[in-house]
MILUM-547982 format. One record per residue (C-alpha): residue number from 1; residue in three letters; x, y, z. Coordinates in steps of 0.25 Angstrom, whole numbers. Each point is the difference from the previous one (the first is absolute). Layout:
+-----+-----+-------+-------+-------+
|   n | res |     X |     Y |     Z |
+-----+-----+-------+-------+-------+
| NUM | ala |     X |     Y |     Z |
...
+-----+-----+-------+-------+-------+
***
This chain:
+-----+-----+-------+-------+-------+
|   n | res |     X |     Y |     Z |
+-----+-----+-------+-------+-------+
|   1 | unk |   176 |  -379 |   -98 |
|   2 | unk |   -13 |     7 |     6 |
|   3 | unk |     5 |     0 |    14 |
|   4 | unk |    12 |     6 |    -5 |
|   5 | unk |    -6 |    11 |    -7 |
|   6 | unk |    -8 |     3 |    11 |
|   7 | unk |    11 |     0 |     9 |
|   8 | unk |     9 |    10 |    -7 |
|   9 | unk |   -13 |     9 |    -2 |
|  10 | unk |     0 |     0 |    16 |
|  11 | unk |    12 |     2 |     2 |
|  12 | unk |     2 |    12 |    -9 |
|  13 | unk |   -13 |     7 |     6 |
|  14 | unk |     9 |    -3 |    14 |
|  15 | unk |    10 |     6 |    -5 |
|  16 | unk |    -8 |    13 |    -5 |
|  17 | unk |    -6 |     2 |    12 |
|  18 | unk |    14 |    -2 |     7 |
|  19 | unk |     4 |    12 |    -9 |
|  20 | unk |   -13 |     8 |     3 |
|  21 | unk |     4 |    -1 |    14 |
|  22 | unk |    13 |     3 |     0 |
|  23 | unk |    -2 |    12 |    -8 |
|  24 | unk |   -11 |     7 |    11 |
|  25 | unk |    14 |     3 |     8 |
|  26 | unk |    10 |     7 |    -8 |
|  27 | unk |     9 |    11 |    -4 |
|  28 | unk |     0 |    10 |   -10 |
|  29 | unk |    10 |     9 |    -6 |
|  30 | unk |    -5 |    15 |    -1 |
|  31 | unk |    14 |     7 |    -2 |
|  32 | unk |    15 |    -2 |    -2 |
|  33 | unk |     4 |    -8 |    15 |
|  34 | unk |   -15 |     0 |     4 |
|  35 | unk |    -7 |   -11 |     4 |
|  36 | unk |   -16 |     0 |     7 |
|  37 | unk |    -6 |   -11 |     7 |
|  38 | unk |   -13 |    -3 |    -6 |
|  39 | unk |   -12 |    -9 |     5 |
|  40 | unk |   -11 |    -3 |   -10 |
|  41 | unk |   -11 |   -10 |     4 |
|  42 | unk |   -13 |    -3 |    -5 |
|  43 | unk |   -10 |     3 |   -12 |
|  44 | unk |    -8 |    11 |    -6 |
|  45 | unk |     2 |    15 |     1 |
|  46 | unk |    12 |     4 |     5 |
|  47 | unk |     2 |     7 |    11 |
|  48 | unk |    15 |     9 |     3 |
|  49 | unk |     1 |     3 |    16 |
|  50 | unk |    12 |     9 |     3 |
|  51 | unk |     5 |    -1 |    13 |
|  52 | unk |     2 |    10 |    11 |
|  53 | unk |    12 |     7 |     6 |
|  54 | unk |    10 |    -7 |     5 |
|  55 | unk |    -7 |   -13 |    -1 |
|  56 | unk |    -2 |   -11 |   -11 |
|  57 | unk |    -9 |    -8 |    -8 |
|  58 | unk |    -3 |    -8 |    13 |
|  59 | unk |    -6 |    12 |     5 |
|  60 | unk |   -14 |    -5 |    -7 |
|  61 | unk |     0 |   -13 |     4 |
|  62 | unk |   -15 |     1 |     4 |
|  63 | unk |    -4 |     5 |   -13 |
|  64 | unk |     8 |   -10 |   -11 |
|  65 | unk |    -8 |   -12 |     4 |
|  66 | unk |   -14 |     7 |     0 |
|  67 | unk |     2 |     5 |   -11 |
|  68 | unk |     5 |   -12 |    -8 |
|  69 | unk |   -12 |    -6 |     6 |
|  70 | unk |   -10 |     9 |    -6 |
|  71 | unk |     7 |    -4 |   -15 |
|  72 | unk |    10 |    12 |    -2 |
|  73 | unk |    15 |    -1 |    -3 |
|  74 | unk |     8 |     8 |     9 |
|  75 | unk |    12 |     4 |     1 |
|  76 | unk |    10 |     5 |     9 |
|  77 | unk |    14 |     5 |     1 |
|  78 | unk |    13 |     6 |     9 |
|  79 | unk |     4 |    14 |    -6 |
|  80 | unk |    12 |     1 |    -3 |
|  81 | unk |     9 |     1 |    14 |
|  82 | unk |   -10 |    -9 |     8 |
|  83 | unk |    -2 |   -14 |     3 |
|  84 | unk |     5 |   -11 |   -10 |
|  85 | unk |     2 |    10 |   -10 |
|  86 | unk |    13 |     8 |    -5 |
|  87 | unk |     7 |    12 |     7 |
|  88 | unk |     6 |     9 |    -8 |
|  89 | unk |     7 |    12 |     5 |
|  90 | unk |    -9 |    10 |    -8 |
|  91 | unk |   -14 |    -1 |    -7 |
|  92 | unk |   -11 |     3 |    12 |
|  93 | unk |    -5 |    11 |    -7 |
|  94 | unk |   -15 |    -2 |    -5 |
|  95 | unk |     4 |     1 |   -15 |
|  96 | unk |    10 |   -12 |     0 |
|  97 | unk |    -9 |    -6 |    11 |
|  98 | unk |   -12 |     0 |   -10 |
|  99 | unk |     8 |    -5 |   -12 |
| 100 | unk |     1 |   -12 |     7 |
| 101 | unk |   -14 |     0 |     2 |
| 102 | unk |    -1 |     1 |   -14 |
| 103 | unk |    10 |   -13 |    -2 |
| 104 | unk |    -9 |    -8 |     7 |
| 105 | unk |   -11 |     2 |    -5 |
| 106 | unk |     6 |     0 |   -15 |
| 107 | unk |     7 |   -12 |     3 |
| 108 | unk |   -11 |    -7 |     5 |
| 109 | unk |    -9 |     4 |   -11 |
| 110 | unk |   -11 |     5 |     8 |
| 111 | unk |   -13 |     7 |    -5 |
| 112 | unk |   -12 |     6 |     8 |
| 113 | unk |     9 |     0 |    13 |
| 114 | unk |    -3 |     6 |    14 |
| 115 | unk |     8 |     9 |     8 |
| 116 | unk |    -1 |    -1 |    14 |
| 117 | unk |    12 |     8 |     6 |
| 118 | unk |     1 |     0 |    14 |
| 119 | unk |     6 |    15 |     7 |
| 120 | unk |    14 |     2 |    -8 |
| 121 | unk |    -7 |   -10 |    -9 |
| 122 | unk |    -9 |    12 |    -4 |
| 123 | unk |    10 |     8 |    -5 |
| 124 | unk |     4 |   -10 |   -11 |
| 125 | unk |   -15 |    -3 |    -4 |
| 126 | unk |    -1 |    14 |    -2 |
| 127 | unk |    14 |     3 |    -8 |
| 128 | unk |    -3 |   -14 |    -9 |
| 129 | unk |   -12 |     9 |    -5 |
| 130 | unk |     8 |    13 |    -2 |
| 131 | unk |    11 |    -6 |    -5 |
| 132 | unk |    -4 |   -12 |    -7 |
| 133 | unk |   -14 |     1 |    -5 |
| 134 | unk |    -6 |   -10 |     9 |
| 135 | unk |     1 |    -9 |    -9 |
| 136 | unk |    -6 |   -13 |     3 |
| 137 | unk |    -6 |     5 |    11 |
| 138 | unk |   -16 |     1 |     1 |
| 139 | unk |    -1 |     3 |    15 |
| 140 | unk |     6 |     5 |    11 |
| 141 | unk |     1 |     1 |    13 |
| 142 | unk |     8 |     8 |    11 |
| 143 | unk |     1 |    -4 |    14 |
| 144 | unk |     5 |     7 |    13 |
| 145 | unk |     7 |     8 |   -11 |
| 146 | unk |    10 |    12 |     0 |
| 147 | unk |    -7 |     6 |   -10 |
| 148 | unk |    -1 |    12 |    -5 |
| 149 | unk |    12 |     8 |     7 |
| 150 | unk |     5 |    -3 |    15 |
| 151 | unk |     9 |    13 |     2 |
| 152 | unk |    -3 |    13 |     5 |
| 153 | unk |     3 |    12 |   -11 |
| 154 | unk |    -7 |    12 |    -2 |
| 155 | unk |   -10 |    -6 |    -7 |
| 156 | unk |    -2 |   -13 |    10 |
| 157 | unk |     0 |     7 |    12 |
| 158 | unk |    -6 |   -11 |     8 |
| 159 | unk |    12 |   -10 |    -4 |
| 160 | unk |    11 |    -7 |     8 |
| 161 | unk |    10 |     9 |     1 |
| 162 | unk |    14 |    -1 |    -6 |
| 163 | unk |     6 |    -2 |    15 |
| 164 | unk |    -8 |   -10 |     3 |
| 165 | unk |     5 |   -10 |   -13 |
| 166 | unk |    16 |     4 |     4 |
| 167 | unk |    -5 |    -5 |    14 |
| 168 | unk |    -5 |   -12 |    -5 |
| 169 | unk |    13 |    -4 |    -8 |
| 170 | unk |    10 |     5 |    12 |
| 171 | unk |    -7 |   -11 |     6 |
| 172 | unk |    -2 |   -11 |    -9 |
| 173 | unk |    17 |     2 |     0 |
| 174 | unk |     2 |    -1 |    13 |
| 175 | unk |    -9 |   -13 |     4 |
| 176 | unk |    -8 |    -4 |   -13 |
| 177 | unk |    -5 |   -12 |     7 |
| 178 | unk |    -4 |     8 |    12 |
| 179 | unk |    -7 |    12 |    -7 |
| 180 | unk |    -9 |   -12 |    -8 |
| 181 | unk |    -3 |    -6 |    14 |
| 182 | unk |    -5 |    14 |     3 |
| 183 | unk |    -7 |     4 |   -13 |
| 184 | unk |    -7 |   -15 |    -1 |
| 185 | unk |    -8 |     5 |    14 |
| 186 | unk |    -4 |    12 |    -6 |
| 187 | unk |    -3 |    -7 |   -15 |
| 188 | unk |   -10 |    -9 |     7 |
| 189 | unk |    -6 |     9 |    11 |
| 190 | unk |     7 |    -9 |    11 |
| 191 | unk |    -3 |     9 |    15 |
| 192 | unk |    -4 |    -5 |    14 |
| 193 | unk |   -14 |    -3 |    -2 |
| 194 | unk |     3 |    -5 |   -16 |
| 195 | unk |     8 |   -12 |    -5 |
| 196 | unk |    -7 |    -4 |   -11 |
| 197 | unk |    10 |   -10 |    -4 |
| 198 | unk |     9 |   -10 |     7 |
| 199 | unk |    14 |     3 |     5 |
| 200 | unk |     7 |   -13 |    -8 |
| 201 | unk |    -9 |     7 |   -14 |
| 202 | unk |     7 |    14 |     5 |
| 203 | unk |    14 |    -7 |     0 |
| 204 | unk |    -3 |    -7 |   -14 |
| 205 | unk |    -3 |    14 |    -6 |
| 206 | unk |    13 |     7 |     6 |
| 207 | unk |     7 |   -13 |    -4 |
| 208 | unk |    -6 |     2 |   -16 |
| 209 | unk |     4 |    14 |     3 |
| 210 | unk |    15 |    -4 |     2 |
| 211 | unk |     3 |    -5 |   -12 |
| 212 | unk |    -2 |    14 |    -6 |
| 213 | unk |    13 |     6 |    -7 |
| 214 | unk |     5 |    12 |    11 |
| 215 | unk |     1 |     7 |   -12 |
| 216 | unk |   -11 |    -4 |    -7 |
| 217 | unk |    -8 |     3 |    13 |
| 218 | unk |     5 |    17 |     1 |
| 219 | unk |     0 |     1 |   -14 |
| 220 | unk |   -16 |    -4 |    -2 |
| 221 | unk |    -4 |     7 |    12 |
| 222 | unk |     6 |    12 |    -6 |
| 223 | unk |   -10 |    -4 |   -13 |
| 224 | unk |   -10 |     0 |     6 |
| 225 | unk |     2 |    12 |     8 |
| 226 | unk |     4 |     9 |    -9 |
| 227 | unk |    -8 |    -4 |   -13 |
| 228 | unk |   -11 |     9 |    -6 |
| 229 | unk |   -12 |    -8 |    -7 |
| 230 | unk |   -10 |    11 |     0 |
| 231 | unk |     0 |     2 |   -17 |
| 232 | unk |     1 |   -13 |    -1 |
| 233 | unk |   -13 |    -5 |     7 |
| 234 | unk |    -8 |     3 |   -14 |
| 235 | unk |     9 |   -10 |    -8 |
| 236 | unk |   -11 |    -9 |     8 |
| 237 | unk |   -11 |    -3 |   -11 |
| 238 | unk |    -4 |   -13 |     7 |
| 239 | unk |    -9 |    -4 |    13 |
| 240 | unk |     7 |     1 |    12 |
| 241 | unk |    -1 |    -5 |    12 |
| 242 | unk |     5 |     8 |    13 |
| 243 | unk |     0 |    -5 |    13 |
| 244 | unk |     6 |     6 |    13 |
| 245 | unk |     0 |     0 |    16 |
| 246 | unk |    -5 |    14 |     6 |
| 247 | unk |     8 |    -6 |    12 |
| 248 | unk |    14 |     0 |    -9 |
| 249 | unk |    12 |     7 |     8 |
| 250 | unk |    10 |    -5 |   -11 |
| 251 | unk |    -6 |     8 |   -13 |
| 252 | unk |   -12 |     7 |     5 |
| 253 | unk |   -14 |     0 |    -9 |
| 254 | unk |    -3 |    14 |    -1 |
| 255 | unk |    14 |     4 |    -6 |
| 256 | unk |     1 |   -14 |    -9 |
| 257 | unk |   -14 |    -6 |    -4 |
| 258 | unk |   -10 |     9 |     3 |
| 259 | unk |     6 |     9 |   -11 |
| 260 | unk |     3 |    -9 |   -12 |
| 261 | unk |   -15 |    -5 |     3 |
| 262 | unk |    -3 |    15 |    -5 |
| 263 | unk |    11 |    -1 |   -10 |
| 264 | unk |    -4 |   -14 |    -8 |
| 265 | unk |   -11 |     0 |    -7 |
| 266 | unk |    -6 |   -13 |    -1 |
| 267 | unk |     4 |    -6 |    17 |
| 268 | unk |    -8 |    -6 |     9 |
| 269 | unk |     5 |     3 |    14 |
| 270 | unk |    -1 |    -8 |    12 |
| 271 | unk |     4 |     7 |    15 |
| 272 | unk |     3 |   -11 |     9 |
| 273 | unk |    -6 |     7 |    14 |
| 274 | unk |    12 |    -2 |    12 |
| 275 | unk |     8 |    -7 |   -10 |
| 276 | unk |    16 |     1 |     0 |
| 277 | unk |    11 |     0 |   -11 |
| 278 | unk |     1 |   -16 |     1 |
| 279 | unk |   -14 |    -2 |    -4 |
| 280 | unk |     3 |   -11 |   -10 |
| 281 | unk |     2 |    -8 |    14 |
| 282 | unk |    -8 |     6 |    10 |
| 283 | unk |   -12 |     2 |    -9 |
| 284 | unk |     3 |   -11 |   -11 |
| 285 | unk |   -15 |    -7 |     0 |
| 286 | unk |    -4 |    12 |    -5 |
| 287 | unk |    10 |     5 |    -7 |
| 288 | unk |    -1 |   -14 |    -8 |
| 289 | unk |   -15 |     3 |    -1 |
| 290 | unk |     0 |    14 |    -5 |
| 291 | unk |    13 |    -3 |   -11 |
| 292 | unk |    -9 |   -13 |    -5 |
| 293 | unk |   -12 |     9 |     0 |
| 294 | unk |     8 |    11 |    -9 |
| 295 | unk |     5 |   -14 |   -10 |
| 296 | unk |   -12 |    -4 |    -2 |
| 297 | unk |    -8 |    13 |    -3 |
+-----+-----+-------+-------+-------+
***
């Protein structure tokens, strides 16, 4: 009878732990028809890292596993129109692109979370505290980011101008895998004398850039393009991290970074020297370093 008892105790603690695993891999539903893939692995604080555009949650490989290895929960996601996750025709705003932030982190019930948003990714990190309150969410970080305001106006003379975003989808229609073959050289800083990653790791990120939605692809460049975060930036009443390349070609530091590390108050700011956009590869050691560091403070 003993024996028996201790058997079906094992194998109902089997059985939890089969459920625990399966559940660090799943889906959740964010709005009517919208599904987003989700990874959530390990214990402790959790940590939210938002990918860039127009890659996925594979994008931070390097980061996931040292995380989970210094005790926090992350979690990862596909927006909405990349990777494993649902492609709608509409919805790549940055309002309805924060609300499913807000899903997932209602749905999964978390509390004292970090967001770490990586290029694009800033732009919802920002708007989840403009929009939603930052609720749940004790830290923050921004990465690479595209924040405050990419275009050029009147009043952001030094931005990219308008011609050159309308040039940019005239050629993700043409050839989309084409113009992300082009753009991944610039994104890591790829030239004659640099190559700081293999050729078969170039062709896995143009592949994770394939899977994008076309439309999700043009309709979140022009987000991130054209979206204005400069009121926004005080909604921010929590330590920041800010981290970027001074070698960036793809969203350059003095136009994104270097201002909203005079706009937020409480940041820490961290200027990678000769470092491209890809920093969360080319630099990932200290990237991993400096984002643990900014955890644990």
């Amino acid at each position: 009878m003993e024996n028996t008892i201790l058997n079906t105790d094992q194998t109902l603690r089997d059985f939890e732990f089969d459920i625990q695993e399966q559940n660090t891999d799943k889906y959740i539903h964010t709005a009517k028809n919208v599904k987003l893939y989700v990874k959530d692995y390990g214990k402790g604080k959790p940590v939210i890292l938002i990918h860039g555009w127009p890659l996925s949650n594979e994008m931070w490989e390097y980061q996931i596993d040292f995380l989970v290895q210094n005790n926090y929960r992350v979690i990862v996601y596909d927006r909405r129109g990349f990777g494993k996750s649902s492609q709608p025709y509409d919805g790549y705003d940055y309002d309805t692109l924060t609300d499913d932030l807000k899903e997932i982190i209602e749905q999964l019930q978390l509390e004292n979370a970090t967001l770490i948003g990586f290029s694009m990714g800033g732009g919802e990190v920002v708007r989840y505290f403009s929009r939603h309150g930052g609720k749940g969410v004790t830290k923050a970080a921004l990465i690479s980011s595209v924040v405050p305001f990419l275009l050029q106006t009147n009043d952001n003379p030094d931005g990219h101008p308008k011609e050159k975003s309308e040039a940019t989808a005239n050629a993700i229609k043409e050839d989309r895998i084409g113009f992300v073959d082009n753009f991944g050289k610039t994104f890591f800083g790829i030239n004659i004398i640099n190559k700081p990653l293999s050729t078969p790791l170039m062709e896995y990120y143009r592949m994770l850039c394939s899977f994008a939605s076309p439309r999700a692809t043009l309709k979140c460049a022009e987000s991130f393009s054209f979206t204005d975060f400069r009121d926004e930036l005080d909604y921010i009443k929590v330590p920041t991290l800010i981290i970027h390349g001074d070698d960036d070609k793809i969203v350059p530091i003095d136009l994104t970074s270097a201002k909203a590390a005079k706009a937020i108050t409480e940041n820490t700011y961290i200027v990678y020297e000769g470092a491209p956009h890809g920093l969360f590869y080319t630099h990932k050691d200290k990237l991993n370093a400096d984002i643990l560091n900014f955890l644990n403070s």
